[in-house]
C-alpha positions as CSV (number, residue, x, y, z in Angstrom):
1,X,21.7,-21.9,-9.4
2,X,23.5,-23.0,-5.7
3,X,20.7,-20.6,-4.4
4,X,18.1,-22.5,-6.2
5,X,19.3,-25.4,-4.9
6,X,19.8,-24.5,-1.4
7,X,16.1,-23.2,-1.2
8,X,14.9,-26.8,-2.7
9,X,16.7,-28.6,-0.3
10,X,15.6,-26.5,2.6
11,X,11.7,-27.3,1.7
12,X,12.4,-30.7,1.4
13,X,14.4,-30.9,4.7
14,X,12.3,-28.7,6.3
15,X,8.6,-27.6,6.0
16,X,8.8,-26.0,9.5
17,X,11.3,-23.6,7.8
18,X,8.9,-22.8,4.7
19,X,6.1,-21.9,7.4
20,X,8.9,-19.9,9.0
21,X,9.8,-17.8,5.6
22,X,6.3,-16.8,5.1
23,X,5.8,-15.9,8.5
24,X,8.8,-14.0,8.0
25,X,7.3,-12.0,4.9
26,X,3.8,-11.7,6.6
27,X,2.5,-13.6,2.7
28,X,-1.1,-12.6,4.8
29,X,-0.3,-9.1,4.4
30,X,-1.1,-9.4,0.3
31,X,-4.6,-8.9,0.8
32,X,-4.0,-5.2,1.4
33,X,-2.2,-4.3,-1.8
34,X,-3.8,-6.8,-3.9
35,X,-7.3,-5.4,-4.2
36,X,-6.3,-2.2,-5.8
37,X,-4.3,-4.2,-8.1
38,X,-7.4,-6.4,-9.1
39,X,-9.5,-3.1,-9.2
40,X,-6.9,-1.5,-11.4
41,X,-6.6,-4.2,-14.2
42,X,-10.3,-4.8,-14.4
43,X,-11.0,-1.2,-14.7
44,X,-8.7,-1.3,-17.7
45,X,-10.2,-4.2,-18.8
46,X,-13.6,-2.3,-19.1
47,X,-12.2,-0.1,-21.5
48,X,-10.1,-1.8,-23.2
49,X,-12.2,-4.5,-24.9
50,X,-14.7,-5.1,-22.0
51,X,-14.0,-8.4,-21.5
52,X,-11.7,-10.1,-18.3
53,X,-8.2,-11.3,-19.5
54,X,-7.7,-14.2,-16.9
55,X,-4.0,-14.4,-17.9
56,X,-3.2,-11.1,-17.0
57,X,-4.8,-11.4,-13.7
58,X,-2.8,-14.7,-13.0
59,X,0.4,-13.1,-13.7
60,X,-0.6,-9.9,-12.0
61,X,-1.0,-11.7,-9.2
62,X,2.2,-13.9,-9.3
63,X,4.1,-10.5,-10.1
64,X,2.2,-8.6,-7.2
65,X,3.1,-11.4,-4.6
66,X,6.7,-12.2,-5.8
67,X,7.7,-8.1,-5.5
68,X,5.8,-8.2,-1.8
69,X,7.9,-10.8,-0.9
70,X,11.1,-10.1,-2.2
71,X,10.6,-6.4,-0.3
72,X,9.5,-7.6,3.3
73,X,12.7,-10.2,3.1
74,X,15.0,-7.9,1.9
75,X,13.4,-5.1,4.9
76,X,13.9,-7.8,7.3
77,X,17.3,-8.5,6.3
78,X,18.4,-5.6,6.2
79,X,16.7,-4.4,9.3
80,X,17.5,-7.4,11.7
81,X,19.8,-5.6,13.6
82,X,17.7,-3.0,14.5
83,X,14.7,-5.7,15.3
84,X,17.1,-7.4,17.7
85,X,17.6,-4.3,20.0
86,X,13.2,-3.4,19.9
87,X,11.8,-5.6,22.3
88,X,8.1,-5.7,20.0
89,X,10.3,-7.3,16.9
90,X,13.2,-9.5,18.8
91,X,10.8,-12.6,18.5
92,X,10.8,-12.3,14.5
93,X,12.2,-15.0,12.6
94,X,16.0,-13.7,11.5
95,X,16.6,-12.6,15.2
96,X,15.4,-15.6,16.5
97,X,17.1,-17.7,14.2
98,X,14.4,-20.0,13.4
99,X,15.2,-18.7,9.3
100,X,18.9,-17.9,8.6
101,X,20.0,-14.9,6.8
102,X,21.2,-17.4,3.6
103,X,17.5,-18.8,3.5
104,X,16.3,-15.5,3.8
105,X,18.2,-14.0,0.9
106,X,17.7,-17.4,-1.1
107,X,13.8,-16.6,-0.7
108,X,14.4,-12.8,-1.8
109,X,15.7,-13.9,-4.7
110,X,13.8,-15.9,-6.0
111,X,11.1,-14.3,-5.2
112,X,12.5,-11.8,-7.6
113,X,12.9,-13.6,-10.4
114,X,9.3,-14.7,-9.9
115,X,8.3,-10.9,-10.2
116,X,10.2,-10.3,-13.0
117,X,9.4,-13.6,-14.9
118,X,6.3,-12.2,-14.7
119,X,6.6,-8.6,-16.0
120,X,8.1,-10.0,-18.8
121,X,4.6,-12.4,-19.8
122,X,2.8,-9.8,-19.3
123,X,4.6,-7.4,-21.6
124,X,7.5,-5.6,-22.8
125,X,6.6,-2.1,-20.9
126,X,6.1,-4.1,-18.1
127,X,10.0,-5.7,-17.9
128,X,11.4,-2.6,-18.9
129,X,10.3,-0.7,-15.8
130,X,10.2,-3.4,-13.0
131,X,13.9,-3.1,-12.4
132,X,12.3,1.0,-11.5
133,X,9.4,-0.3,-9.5
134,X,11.9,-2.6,-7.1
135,X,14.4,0.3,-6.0
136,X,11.6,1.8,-3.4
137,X,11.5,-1.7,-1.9
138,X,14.8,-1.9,-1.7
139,X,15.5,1.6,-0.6
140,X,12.6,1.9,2.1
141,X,14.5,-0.4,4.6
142,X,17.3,2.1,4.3
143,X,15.4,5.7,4.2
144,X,14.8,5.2,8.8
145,X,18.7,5.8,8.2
146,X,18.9,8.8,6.3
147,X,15.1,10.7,6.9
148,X,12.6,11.8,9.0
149,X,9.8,10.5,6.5
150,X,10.6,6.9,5.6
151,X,6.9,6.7,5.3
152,X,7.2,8.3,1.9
153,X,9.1,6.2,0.7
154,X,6.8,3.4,1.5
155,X,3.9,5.1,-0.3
156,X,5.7,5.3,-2.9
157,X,6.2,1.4,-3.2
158,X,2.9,0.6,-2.7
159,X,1.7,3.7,-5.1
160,X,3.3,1.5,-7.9
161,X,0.8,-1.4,-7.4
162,X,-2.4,-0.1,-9.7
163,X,0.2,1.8,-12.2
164,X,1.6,-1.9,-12.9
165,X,-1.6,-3.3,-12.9
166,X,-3.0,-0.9,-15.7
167,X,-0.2,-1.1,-17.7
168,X,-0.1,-5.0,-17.8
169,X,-3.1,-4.7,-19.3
170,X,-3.0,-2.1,-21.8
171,X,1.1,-2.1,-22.2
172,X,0.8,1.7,-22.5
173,X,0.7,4.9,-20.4
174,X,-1.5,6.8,-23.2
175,X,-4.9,6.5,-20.3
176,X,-3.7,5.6,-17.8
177,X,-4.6,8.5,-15.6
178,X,-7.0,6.6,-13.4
179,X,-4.2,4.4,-12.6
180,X,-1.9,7.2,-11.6
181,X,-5.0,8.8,-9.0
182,X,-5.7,4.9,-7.7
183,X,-1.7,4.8,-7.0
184,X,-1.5,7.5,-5.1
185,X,-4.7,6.9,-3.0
186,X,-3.0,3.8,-2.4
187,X,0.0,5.0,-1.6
188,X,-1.2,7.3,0.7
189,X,-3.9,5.2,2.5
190,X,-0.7,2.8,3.2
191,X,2.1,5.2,4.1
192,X,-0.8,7.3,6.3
193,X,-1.0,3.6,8.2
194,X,2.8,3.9,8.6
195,X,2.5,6.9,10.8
196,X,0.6,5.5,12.9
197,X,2.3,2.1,13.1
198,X,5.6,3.9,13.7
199,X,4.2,5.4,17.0
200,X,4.6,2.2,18.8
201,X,8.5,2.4,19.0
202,X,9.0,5.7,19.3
203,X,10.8,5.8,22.6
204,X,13.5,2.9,21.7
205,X,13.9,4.8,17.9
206,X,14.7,7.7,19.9
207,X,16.7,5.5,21.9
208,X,18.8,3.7,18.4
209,X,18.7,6.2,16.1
210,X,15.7,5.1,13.9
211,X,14.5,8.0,12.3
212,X,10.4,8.3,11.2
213,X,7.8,11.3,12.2
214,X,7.1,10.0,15.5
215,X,10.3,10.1,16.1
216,X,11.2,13.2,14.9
217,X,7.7,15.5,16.0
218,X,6.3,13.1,18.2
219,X,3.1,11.2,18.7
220,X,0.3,13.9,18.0
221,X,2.1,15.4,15.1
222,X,2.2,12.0,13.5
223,X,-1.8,10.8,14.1
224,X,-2.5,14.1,12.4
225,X,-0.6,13.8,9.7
226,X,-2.0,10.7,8.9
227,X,-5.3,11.7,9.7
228,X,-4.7,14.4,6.9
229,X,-3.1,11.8,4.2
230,X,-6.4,9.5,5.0
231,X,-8.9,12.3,4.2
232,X,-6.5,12.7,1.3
233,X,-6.6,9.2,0.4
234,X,-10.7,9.6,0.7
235,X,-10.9,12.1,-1.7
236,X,-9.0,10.5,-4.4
237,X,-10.9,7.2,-3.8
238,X,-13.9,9.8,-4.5
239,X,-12.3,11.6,-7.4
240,X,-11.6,7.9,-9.2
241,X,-15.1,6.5,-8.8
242,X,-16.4,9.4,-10.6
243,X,-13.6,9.5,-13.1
244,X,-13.9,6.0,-14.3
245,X,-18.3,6.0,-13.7
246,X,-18.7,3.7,-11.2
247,X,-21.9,3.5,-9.4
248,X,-23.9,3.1,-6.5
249,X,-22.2,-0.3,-5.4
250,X,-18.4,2.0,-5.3
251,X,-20.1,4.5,-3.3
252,X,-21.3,2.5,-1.0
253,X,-18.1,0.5,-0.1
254,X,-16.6,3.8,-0.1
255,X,-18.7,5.1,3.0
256,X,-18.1,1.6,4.5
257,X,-14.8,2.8,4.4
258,X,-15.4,6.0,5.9
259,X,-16.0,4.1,9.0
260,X,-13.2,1.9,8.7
261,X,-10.8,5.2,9.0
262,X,-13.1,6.7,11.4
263,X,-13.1,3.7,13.8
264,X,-8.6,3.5,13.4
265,X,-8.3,7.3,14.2
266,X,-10.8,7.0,17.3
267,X,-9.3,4.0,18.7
268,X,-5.6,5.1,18.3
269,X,-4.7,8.0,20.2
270,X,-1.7,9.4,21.8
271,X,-1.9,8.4,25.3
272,X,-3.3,5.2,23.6
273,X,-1.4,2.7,21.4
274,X,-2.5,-0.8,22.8
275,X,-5.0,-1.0,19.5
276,X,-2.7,-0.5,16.7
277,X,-2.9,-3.8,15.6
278,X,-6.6,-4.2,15.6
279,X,-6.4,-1.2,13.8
280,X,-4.1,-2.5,11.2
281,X,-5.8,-5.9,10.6
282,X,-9.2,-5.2,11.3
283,X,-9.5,-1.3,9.5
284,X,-6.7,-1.6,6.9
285,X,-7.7,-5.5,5.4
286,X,-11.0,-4.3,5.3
287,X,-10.8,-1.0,3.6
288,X,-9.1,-3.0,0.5
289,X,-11.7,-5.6,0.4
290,X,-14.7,-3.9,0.6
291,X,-13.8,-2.0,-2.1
292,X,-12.5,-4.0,-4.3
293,X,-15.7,-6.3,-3.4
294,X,-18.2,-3.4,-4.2
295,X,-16.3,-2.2,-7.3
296,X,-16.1,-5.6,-8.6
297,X,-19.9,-6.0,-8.5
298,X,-20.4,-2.6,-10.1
299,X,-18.0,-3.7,-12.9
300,X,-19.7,-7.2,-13.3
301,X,-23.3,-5.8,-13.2
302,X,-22.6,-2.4,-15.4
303,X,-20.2,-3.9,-18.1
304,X,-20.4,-7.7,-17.9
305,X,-17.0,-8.6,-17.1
306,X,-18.4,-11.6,-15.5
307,X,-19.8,-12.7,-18.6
């Protein structure tokens, strides 16, 4: 309750500090995890009753965005340390000081509750296995401590995204197959990312003690591998379309998105990391967009849901 509290009277002091938090938790950042959640939930939608449960997709949402931000705080808390000795992440906000550590767990946690409030409207599957879906975002901060492949751990969290989202709507595994392949697409499109976002610090990891693949096998090693877990990621995007029927308007967004990991793999390289962040805004927001976009119109014009 004295955190609740502390977290009112720090937005009504404040705002500066609110702004602050959420750039703290980079709330932008949703859009990428969010589609696949929408395209999940609809999908089960389809078949289960063909109509869209607007509910659901409120509380989705509130669940998906409450369990984003609880995980980047608790990463940024838990990492802060480490971001104070990498000159690319001494300026963010719990190194600066311009959000304290209390306000930062405050935010965490009740962010938390937020996500589990949620699972629990939704239904009972859902609050039984939430406390299971936050221990990867909890643990991923930690696994640069204790393994090579921290990135695998991060798939894993974001792998949990479309599984949620199905079984909010149907409150049962028995189908849910689709969900599981969308998951791990996901997952792998995300933690595939990582590798290649974890190439910019591989000299002062080295240097600390941070452990990831760049670290560990160096640059090239690492833009293959995720060059493999994106043609990966491809081919399950490919093997869910035609698993669940969709049409021309999936297809299409999906070679859209053959070009958005095209143009990221050309334009990062090893002797060439000044366009990893284009790469992650630009290729990355717009993969989940477009197909969520596309697949959305193939679900309202095929089956209705609009109607």
């Amino acid at each position: 309750m004295d955190g609740v509290r502390h977290l009112v009277s720090t937005v009504a002091e404040s705002p500066g500090r609110v702004k602050s938090f959420l750039r703290l938790v980079a709330i932008e950042h949703s859009v990428f995890a969010l589609p696949f959640a929408y395209l999940s939930a609809l999908t089960a939608m389809e078949r289960h009753g063909g109509r869209v449960r607007w509910l659901d997709l409120l509380l989705i949402t509130i669940a998906m965005v409450g369990a984003r931000t609880f995980a980047m705080a608790a990463n940024r808390i838990i990492d802060r340390r480490i971001d104070a000795r990498n000159p690319r992440t001494a300026k963010r906000e719990l190194v600066t000081g311009a959000v304290s550590v209390r306000t930062a767990w405050t935010g965490a946690a009740v962010a938390l509750v937020v996500f589990l409030a949620a699972a629990a409207a939704l239904n009972p599957l859902c609050l039984v296995l939430a406390p299971l879906a936050v221990v990867p975002l909890v643990v991923y901060p930690y696994a640069k401590r204790f393994t090579d492949w921290p990135h695998a751990i991060l798939a894993l969290a974001q792998a949990v995204g479309p599984v949620g989202a199905w079984l909010a709507v149907t409150g049962t595994f028995a189908g849910s197959g689709p969900a599981w392949l969308l998951g791990a697409a996901v997952g792998l499109w995300i933690g595939g990312f990582d590798l290649i976002y974890a190439c910019q610090d591989i000299e002062v990891d080295r240097r600390i003690g941070v452990r990831s693949v760049p670290a560990r096998y160096g640059l090239r090693f690492a833009l293959h591998a995720s060059t493999v877990a994106h043609v990966v990621t491809f081919g399950l995007f490919l093997w869910f379309g035609e698993l669940v029927g969709l049409g021309w308007p999936w297809w299409f967004g999906l070679a859209l998105t053959a070009l958005a990991f095209g143009y990221q793999h050309v334009v990062v390289t090893p002797t060439d990391l000044s366009r990893v962040n284009r790469a992650f805004f630009t290729a990355n927001g717009f993969v989940g967009i477009a197909l969520f976009v596309f697949a959305l119109l193939d679900l309202v014009v095929r089956f209705h849901l609009g109607g």
